[in-house]
PDB file of N, CA, C and O in Angstrom, chain B, residues numbered from 101:
ATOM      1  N   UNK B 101      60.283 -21.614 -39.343  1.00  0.00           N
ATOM      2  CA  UNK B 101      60.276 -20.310 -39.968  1.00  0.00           C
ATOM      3  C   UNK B 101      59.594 -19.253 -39.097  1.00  0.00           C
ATOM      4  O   UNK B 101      59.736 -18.039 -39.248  1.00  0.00           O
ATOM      5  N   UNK B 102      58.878 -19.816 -38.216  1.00  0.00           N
ATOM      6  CA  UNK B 102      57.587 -18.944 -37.690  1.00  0.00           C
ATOM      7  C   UNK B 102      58.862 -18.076 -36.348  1.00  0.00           C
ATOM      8  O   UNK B 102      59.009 -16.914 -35.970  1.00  0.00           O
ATOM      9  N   UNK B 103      59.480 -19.278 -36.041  1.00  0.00           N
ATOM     10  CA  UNK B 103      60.474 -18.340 -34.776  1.00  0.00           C
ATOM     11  C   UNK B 103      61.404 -17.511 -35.376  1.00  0.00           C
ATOM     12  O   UNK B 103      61.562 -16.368 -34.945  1.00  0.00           O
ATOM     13  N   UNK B 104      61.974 -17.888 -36.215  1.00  0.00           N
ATOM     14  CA  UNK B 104      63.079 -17.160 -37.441  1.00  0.00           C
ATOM     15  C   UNK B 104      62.479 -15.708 -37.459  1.00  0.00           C
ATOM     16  O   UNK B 104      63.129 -14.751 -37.040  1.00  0.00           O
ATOM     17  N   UNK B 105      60.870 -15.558 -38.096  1.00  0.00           N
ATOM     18  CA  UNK B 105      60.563 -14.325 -38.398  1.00  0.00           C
ATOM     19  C   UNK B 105      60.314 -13.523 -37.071  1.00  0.00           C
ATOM     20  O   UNK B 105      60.258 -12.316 -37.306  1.00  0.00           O
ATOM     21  N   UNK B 106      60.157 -13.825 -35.809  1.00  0.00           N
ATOM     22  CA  UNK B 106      59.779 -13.215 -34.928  1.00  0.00           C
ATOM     23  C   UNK B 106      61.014 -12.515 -34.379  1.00  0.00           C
ATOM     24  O   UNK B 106      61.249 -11.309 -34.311  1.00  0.00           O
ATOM     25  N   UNK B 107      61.741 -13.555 -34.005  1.00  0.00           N
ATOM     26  CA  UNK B 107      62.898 -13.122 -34.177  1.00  0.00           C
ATOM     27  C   UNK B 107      63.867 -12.025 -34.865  1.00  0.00           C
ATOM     28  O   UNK B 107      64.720 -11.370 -34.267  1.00  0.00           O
ATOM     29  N   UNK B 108      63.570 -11.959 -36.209  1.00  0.00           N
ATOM     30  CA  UNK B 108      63.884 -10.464 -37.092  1.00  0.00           C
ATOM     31  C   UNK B 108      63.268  -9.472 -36.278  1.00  0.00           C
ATOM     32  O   UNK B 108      63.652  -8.489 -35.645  1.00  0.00           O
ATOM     33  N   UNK B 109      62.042 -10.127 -36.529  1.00  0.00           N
ATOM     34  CA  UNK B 109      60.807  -8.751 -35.897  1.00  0.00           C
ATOM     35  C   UNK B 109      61.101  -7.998 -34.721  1.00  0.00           C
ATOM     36  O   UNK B 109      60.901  -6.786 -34.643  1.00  0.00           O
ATOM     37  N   UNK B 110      61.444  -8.507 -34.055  1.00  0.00           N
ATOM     38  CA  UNK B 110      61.915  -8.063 -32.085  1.00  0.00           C
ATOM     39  C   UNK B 110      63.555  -7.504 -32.589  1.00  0.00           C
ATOM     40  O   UNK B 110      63.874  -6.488 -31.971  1.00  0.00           O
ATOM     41  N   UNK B 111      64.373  -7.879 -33.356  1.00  0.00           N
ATOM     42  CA  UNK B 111      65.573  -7.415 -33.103  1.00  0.00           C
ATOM     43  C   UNK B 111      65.249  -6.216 -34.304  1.00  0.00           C
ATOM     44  O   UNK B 111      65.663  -5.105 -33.974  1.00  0.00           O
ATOM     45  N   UNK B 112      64.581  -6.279 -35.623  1.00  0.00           N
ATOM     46  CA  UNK B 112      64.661  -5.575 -36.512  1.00  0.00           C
ATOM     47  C   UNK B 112      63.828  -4.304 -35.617  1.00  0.00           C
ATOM     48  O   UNK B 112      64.331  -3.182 -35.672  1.00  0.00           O
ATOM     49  N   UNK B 113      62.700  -4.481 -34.893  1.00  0.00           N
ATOM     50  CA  UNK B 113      61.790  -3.861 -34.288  1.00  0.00           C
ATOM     51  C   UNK B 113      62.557  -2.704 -32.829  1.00  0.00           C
ATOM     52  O   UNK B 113      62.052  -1.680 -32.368  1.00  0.00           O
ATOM     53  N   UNK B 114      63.739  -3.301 -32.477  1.00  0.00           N
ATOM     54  CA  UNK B 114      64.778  -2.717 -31.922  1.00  0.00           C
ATOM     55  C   UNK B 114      65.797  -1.539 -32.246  1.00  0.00           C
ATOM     56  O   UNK B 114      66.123  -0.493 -31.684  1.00  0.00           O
ATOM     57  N   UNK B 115      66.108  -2.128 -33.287  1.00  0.00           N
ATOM     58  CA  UNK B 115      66.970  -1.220 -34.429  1.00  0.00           C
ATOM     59  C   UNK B 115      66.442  -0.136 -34.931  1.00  0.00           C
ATOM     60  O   UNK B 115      66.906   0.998 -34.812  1.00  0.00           O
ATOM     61  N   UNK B 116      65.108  -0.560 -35.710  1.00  0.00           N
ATOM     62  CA  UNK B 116      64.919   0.520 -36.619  1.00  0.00           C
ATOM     63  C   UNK B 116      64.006   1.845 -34.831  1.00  0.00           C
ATOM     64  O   UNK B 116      64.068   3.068 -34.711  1.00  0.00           O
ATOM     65  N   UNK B 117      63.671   1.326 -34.360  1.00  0.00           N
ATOM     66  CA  UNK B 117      62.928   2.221 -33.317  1.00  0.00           C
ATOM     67  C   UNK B 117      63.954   2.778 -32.643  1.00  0.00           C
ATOM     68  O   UNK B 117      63.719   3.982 -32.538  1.00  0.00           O
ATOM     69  N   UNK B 118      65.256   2.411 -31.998  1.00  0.00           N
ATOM     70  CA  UNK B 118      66.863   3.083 -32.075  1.00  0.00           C
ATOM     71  C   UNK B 118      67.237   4.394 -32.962  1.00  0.00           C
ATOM     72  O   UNK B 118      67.510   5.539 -32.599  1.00  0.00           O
ATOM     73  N   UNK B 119      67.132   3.705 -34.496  1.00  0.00           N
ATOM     74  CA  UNK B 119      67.467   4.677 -35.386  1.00  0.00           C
ATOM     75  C   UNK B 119      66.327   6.166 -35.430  1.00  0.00           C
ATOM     76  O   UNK B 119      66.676   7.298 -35.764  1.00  0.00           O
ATOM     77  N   UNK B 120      65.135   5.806 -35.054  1.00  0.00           N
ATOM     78  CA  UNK B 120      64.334   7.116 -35.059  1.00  0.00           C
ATOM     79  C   UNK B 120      64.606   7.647 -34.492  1.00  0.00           C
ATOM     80  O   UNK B 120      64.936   8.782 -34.836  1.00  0.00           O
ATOM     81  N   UNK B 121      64.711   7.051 -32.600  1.00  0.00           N
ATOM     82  CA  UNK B 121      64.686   7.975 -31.729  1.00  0.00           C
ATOM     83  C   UNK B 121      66.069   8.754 -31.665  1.00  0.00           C
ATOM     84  O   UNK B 121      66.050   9.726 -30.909  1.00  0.00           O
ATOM     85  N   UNK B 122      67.517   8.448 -32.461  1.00  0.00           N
ATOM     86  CA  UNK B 122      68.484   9.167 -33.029  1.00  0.00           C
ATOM     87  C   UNK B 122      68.277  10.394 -33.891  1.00  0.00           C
ATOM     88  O   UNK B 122      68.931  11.437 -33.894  1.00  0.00           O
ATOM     89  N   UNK B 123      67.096  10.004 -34.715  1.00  0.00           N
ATOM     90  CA  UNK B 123      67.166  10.546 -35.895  1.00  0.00           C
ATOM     91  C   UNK B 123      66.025  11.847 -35.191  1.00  0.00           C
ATOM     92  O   UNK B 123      65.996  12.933 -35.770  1.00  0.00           O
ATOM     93  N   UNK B 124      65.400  11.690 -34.313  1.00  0.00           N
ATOM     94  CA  UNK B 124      64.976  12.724 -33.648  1.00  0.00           C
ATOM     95  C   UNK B 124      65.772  13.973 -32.787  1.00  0.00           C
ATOM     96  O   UNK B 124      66.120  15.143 -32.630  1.00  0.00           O
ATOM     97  N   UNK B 125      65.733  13.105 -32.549  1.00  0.00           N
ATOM     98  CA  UNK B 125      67.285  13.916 -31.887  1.00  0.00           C
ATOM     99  C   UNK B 125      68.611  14.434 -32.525  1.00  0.00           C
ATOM    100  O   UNK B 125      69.605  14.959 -32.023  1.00  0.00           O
ATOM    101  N   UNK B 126      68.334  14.159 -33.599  1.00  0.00           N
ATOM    102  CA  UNK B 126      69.656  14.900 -34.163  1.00  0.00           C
ATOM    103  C   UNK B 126      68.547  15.979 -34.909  1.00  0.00           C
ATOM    104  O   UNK B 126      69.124  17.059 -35.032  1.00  0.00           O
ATOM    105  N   UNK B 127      67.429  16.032 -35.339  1.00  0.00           N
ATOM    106  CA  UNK B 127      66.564  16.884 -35.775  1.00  0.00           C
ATOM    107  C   UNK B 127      66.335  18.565 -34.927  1.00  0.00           C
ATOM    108  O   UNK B 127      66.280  19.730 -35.320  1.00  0.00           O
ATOM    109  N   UNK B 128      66.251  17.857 -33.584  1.00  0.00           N
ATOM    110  CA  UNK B 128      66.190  18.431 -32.459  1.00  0.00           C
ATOM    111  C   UNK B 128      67.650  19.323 -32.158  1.00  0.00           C
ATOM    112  O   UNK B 128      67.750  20.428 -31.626  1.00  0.00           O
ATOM    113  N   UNK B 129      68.477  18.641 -32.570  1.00  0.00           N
ATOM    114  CA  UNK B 129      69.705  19.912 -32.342  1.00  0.00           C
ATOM    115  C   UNK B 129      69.944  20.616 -33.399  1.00  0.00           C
ATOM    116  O   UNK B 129      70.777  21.476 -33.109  1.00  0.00           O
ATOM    117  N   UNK B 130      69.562  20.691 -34.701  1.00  0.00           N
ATOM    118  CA  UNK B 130      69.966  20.774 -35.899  1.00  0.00           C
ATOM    119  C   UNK B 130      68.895  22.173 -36.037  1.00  0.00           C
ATOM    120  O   UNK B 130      69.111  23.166 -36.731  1.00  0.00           O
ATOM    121  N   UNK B 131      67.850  21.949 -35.272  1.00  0.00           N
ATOM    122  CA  UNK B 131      66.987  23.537 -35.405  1.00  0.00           C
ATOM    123  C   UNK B 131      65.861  23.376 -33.940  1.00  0.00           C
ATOM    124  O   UNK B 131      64.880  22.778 -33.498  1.00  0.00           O
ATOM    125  N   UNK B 132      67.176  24.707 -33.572  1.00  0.00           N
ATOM    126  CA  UNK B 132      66.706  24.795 -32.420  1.00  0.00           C
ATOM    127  C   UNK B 132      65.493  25.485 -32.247  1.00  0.00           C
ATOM    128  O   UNK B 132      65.270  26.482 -32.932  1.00  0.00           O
ATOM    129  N   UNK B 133      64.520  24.999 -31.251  1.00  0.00           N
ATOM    130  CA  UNK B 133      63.462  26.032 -31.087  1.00  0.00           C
ATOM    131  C   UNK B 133      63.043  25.707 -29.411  1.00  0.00           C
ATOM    132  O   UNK B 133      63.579  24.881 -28.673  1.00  0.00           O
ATOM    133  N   UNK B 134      61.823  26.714 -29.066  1.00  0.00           N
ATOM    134  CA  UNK B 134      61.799  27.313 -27.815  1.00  0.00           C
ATOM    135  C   UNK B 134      61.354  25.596 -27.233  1.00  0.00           C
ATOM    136  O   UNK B 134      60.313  25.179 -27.739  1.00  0.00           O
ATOM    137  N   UNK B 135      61.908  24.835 -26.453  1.00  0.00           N
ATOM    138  CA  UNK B 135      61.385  23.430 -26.118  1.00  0.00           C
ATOM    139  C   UNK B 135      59.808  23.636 -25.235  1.00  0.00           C
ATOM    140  O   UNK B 135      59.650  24.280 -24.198  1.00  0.00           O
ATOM    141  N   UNK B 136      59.056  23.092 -25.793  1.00  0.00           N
ATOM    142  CA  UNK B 136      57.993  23.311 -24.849  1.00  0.00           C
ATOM    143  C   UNK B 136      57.820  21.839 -24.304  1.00  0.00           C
ATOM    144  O   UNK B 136      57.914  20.884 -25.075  1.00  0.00           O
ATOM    145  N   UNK B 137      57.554  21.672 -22.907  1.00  0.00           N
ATOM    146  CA  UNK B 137      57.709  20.722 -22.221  1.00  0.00           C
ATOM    147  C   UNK B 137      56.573  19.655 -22.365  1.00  0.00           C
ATOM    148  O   UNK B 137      55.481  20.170 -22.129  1.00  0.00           O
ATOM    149  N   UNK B 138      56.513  18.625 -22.610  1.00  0.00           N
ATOM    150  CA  UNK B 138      55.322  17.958 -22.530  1.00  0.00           C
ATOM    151  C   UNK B 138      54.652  16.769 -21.853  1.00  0.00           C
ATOM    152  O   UNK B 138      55.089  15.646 -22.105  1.00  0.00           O
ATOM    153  N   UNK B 139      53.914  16.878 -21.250  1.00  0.00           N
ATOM    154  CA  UNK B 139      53.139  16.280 -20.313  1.00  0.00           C
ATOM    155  C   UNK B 139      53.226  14.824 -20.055  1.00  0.00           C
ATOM    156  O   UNK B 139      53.751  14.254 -21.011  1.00  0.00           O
ATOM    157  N   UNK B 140      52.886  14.015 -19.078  1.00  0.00           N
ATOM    158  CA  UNK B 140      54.033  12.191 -18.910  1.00  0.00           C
ATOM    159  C   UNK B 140      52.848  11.575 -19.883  1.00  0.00           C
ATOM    160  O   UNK B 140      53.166  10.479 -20.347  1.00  0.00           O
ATOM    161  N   UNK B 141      51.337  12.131 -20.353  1.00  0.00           N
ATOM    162  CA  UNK B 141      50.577  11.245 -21.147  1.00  0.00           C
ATOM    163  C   UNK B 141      51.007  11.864 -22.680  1.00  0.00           C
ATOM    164  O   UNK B 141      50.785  11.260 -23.729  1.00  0.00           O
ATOM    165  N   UNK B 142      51.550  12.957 -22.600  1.00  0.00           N
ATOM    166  CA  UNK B 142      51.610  13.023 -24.431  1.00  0.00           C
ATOM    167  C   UNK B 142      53.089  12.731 -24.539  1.00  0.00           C
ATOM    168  O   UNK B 142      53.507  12.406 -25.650  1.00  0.00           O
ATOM    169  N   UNK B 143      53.974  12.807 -23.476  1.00  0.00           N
ATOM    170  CA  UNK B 143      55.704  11.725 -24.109  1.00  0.00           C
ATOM    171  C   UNK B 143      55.403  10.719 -24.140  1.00  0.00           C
ATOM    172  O   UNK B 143      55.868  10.183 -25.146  1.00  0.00           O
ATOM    173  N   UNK B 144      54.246   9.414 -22.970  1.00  0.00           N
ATOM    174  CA  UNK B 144      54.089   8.458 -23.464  1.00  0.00           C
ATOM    175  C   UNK B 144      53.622   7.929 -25.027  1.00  0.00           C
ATOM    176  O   UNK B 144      53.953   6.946 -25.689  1.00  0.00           O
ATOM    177  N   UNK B 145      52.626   9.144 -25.302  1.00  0.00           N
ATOM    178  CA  UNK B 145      51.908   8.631 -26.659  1.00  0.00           C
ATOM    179  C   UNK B 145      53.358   9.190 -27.905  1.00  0.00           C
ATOM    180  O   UNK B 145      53.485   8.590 -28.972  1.00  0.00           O
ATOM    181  N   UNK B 146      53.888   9.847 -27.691  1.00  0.00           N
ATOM    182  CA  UNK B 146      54.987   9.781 -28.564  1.00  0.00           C
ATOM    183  C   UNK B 146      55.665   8.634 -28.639  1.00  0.00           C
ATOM    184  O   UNK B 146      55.706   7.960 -29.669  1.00  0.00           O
ATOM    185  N   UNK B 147      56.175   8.364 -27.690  1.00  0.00           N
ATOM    186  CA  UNK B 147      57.260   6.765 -27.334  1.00  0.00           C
ATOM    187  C   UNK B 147      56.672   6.237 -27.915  1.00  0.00           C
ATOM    188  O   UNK B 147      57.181   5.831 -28.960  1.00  0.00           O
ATOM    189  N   UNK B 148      55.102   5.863 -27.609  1.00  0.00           N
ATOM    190  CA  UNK B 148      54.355   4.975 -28.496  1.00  0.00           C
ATOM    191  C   UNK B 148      54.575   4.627 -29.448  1.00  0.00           C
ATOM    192  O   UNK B 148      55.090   3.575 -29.825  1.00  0.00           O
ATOM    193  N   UNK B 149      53.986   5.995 -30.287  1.00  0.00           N
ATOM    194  CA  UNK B 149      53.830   6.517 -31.718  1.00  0.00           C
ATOM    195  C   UNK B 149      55.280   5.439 -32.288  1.00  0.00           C
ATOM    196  O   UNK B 149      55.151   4.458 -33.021  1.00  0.00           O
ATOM    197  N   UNK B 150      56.675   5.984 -31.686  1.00  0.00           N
ATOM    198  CA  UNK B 150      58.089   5.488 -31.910  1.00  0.00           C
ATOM    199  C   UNK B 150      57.670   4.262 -32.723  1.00  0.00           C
ATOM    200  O   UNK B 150      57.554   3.969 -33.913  1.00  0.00           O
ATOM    201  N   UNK B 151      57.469   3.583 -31.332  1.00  0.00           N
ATOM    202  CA  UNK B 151      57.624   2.458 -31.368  1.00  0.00           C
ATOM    203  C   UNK B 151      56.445   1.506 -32.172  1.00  0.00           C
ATOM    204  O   UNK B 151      56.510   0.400 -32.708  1.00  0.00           O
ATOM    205  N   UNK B 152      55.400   2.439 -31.994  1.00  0.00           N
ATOM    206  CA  UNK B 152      54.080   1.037 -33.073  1.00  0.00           C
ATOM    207  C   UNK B 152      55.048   1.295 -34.930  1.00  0.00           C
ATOM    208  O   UNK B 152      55.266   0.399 -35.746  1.00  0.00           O
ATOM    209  N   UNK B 153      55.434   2.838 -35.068  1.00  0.00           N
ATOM    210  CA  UNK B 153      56.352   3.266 -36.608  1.00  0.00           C
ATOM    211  C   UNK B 153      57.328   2.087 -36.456  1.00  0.00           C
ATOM    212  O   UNK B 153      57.201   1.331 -37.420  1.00  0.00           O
ATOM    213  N   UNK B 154      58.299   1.647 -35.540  1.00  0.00           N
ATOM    214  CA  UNK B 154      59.158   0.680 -35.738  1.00  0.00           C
ATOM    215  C   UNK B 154      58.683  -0.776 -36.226  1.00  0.00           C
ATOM    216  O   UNK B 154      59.112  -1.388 -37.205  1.00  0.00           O
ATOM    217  N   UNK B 155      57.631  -1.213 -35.255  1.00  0.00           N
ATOM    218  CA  UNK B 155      56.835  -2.379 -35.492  1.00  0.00           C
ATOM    219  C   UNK B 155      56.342  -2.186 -36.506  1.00  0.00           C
ATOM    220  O   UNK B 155      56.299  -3.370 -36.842  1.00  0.00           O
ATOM    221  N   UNK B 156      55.811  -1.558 -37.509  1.00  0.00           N
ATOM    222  CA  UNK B 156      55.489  -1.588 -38.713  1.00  0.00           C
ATOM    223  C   UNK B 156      56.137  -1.777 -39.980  1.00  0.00           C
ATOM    224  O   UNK B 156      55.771  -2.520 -40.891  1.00  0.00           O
ATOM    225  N   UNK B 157      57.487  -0.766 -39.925  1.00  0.00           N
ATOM    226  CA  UNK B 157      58.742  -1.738 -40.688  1.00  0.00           C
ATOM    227  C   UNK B 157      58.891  -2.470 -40.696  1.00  0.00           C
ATOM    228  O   UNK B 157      58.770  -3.289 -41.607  1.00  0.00           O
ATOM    229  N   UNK B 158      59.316  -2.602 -39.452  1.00  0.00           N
ATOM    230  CA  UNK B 158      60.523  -4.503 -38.852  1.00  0.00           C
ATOM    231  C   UNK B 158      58.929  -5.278 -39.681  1.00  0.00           C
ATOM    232  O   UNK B 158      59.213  -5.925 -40.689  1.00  0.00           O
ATOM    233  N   UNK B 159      58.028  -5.256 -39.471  1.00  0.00           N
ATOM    234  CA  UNK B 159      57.147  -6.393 -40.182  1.00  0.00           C
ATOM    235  C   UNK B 159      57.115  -6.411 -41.731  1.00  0.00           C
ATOM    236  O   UNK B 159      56.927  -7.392 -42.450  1.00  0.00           O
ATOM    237  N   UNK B 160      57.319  -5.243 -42.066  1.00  0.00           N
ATOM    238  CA  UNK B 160      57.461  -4.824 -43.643  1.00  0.00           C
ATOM    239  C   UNK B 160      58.414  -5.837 -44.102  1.00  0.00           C
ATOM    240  O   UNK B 160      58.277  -6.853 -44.782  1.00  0.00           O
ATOM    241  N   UNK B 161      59.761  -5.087 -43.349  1.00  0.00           N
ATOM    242  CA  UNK B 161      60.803  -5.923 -43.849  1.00  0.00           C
ATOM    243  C   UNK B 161      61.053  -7.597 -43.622  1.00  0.00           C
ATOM    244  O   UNK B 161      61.374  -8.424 -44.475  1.00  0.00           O
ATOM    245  N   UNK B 162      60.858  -7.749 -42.536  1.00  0.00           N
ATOM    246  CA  UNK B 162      60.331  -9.328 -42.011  1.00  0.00           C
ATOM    247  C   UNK B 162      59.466  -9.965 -43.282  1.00  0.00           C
ATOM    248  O   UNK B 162      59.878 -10.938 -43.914  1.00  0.00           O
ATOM    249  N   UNK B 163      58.173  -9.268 -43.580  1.00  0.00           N
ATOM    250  CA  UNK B 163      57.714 -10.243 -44.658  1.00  0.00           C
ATOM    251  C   UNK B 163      58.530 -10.246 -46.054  1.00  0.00           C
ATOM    252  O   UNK B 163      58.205 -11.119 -46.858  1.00  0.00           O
ATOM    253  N   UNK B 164      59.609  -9.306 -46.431  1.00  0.00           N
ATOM    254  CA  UNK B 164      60.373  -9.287 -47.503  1.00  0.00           C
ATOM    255  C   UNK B 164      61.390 -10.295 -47.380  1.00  0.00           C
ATOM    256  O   UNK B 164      61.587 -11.133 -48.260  1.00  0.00           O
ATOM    257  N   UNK B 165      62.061 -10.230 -46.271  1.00  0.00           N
ATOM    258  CA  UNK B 165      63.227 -10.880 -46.109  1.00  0.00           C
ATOM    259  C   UNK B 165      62.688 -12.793 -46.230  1.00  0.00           C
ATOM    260  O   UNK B 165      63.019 -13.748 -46.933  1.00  0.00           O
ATOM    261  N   UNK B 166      61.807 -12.573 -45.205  1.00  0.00           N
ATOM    262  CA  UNK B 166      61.594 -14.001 -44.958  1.00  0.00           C
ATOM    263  C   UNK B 166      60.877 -14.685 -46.165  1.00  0.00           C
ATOM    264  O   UNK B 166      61.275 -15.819 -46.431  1.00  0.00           O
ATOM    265  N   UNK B 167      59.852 -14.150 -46.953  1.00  0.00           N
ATOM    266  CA  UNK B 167      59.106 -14.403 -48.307  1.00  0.00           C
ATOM    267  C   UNK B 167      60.161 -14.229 -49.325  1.00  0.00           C
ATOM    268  O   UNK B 167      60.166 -15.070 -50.223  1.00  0.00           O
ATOM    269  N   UNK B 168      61.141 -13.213 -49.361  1.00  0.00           N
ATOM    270  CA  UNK B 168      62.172 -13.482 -50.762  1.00  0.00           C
ATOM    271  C   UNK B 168      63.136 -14.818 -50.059  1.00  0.00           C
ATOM    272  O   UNK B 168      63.461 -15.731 -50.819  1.00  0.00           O
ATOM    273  N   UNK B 169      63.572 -14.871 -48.551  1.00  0.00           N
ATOM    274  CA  UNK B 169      63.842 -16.277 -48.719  1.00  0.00           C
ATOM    275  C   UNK B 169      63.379 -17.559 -48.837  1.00  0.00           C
ATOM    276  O   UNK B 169      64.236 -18.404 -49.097  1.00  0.00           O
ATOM    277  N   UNK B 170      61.980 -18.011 -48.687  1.00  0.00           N
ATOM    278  CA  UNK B 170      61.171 -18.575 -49.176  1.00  0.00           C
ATOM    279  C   UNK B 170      60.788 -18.977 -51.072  1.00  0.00           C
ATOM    280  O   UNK B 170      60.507 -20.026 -51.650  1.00  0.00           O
ATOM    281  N   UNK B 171      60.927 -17.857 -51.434  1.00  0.00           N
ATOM    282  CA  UNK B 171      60.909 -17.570 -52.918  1.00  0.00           C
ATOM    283  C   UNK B 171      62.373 -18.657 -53.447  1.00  0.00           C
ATOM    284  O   UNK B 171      62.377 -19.467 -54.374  1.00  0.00           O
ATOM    285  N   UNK B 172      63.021 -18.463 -52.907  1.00  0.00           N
ATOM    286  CA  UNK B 172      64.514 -18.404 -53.594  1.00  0.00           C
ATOM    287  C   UNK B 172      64.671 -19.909 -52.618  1.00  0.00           C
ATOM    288  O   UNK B 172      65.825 -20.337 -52.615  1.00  0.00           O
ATOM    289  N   UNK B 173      64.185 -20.309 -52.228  1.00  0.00           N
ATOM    290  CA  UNK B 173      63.808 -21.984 -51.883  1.00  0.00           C
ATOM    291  C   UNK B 173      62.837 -22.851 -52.895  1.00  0.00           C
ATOM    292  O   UNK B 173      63.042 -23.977 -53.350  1.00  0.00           O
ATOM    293  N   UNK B 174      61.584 -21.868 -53.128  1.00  0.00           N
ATOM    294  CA  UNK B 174      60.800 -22.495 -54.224  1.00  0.00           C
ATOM    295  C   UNK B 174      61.644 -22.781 -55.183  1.00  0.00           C
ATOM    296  O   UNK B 174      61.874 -23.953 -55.482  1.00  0.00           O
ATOM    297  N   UNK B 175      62.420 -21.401 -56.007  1.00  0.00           N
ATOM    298  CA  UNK B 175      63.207 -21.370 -57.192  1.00  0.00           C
ATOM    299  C   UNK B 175      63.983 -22.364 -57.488  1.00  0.00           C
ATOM    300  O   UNK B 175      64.014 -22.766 -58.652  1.00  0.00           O
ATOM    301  N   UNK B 176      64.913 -23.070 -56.305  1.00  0.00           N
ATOM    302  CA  UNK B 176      65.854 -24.163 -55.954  1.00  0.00           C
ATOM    303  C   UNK B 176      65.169 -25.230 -56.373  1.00  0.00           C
ATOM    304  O   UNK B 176      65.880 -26.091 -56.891  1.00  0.00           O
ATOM    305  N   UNK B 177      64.037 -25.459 -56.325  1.00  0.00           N
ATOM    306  CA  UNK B 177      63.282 -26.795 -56.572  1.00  0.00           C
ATOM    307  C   UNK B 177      63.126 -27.788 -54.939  1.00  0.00           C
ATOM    308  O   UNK B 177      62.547 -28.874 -54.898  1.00  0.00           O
ATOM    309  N   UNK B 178      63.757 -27.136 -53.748  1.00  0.00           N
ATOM    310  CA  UNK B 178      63.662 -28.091 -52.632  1.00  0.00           C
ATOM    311  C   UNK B 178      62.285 -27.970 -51.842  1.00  0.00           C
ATOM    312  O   UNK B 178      62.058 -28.704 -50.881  1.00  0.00           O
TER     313      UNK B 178
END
């Protein structure tokens, strides 16, 4: 189970950090404003930011998915 969930985690942790950095970007064309450029240590700490927000889902959902399938094994009686 332990590789199963990591597994979600890294691909779910992929996806949903995908879907932001889309969802930024479509924010970004949708209202335009004057771009002010920003510096290689504050885009890194953004990317960051991205990406620790992704890792925090994907684990959200990881403990749902993998604990309601767990649950629904107890329920079975196996």
């Amino acid at each position: 189970m332990i590789k199963v969930s990591l597994i979600v985690m890294i691909v779910l942790t992929g996806i949903i950090g995908t879907i932001l950095k889309w969802r930024e970007e479509a924010q970004a064309r949708t209202q335009p404003r004057p771009k002010k450029r920003r510096g290689l240590v504050a885009g890194l700490k953004h990317d960051l930011n991205r990406w620790v927000t992704a890792a925090a889902v994907a684990a959200l959902a990881t403990i749902i998915i993998v604990g309601g399938l767990n649950w629904l094994r107890v329920w079975q009686g196996s």
